[in-house]
N, C-alpha and C positions, 0 to 999 in steps of 0.2 A: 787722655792721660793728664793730672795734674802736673802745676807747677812742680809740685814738690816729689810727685813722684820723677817725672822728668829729670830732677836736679838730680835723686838718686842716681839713677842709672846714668848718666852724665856721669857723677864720680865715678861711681862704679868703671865705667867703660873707660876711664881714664887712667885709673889706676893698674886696670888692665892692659895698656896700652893700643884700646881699642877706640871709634871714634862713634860718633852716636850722630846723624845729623838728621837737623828736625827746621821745618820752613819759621820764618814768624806770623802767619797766616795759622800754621797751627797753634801754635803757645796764644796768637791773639783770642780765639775764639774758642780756646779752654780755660785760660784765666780769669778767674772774677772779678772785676773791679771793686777797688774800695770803696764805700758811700762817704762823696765828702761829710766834713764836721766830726767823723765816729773818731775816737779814736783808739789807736792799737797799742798795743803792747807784744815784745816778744823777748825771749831769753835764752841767751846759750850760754850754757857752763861744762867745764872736764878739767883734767886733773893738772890742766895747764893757767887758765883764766877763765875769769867767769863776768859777761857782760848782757847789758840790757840796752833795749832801745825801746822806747815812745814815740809815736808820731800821729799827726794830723793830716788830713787832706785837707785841702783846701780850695782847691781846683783840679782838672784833670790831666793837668801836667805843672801840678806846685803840692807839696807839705809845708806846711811849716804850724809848731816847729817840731824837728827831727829832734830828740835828747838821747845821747846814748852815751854810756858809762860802763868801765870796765878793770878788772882791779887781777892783780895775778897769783893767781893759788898757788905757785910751786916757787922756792926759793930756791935759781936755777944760775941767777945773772942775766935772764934772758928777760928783754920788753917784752910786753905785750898789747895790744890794739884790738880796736873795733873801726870795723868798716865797714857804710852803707853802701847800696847798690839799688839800682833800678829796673823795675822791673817790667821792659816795656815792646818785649816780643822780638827784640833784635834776634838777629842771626849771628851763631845756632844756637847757643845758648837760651834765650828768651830773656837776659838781663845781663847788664853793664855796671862794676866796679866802680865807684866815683874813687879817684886821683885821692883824695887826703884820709891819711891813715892816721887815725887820734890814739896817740901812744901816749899810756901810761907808765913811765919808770922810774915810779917813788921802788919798783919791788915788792916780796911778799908779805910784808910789814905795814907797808902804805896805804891799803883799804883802795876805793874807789877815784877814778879821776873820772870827769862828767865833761862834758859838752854838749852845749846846744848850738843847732843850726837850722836852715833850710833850704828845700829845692825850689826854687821857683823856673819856671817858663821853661821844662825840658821840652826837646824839640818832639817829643812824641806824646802820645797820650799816656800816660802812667796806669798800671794795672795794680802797682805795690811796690814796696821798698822790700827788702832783702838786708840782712846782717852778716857777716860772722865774726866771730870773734878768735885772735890768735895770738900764738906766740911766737916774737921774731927769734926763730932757730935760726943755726945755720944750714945753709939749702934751704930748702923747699919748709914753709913756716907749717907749724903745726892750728888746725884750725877748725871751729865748729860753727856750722851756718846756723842761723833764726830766721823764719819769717811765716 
């Protein structure tokens, strides 16, 4: 089973209040690696925000650089964010959230806010980055994954 099928059912089972557990021995040796130097692209949009992200490999546990940018479609009062994530077979999931969430709150007037970054030296070997892109509700944020 794919990453991305995987992630499916993962939400799925979540929002069902169901729970899905899977080794990282399996996510290791279904996910592709990226060939360093290529680089990606991916995109998530809905009726909330709509953001992108570019990235490089560079080594087997480094990108750089990560660019991603995100601007909010609904004039709500509500921020919106892009966050990357790693994708590197952890348990159960198969990928990990990084900490900083690049909030854009010019609003639905303001167009795009950007950021460039990079991962260097994660303690595992890196299989792919992950995105989603969201908007701070309140509870539980409204959100759409890329990768």
């Amino acid at each position: 089973m794919s990453i991305r099928s995987r992630f499916a059912l993962t939400i799925a089972a979540v929002m069902c209040g169901a729970a899905i557990v899977s080794g990282p021995a399996a996510a290791a040796a279904e996910t592709p690696v990226q060939q360093s130097g290529a680089t990606k692209r991916v995109d998530a949009c809905f009726k909330g925000a709509c953001g992108s992200a570019t990235y490089k490999r560079t080594s087997s546990n480094s990108y750089n650089p990560v660019n991603m940018s995100v601007k909010d479609n609904k004039c709500d009062g509500h921020p919106v964010y892009i966050q990357a994530g790693v994708v590197d077979g952890t348990y159960p999931q198969g990928y990990v959230w990084l900490n900083t969430k690049h909030y854009n709150n010019l609003g639905c007037h303001g167009g795009y806010a950007s950021w460039s970054s990079y991962i260097k030296n994660w303690h595992l070997p890196i299989k792919d980055l992950i995105f989603r892109v969201c908007v701070d509700d309140w509870g539980s944020d409204t959100c759409k994954v890329a990768y």
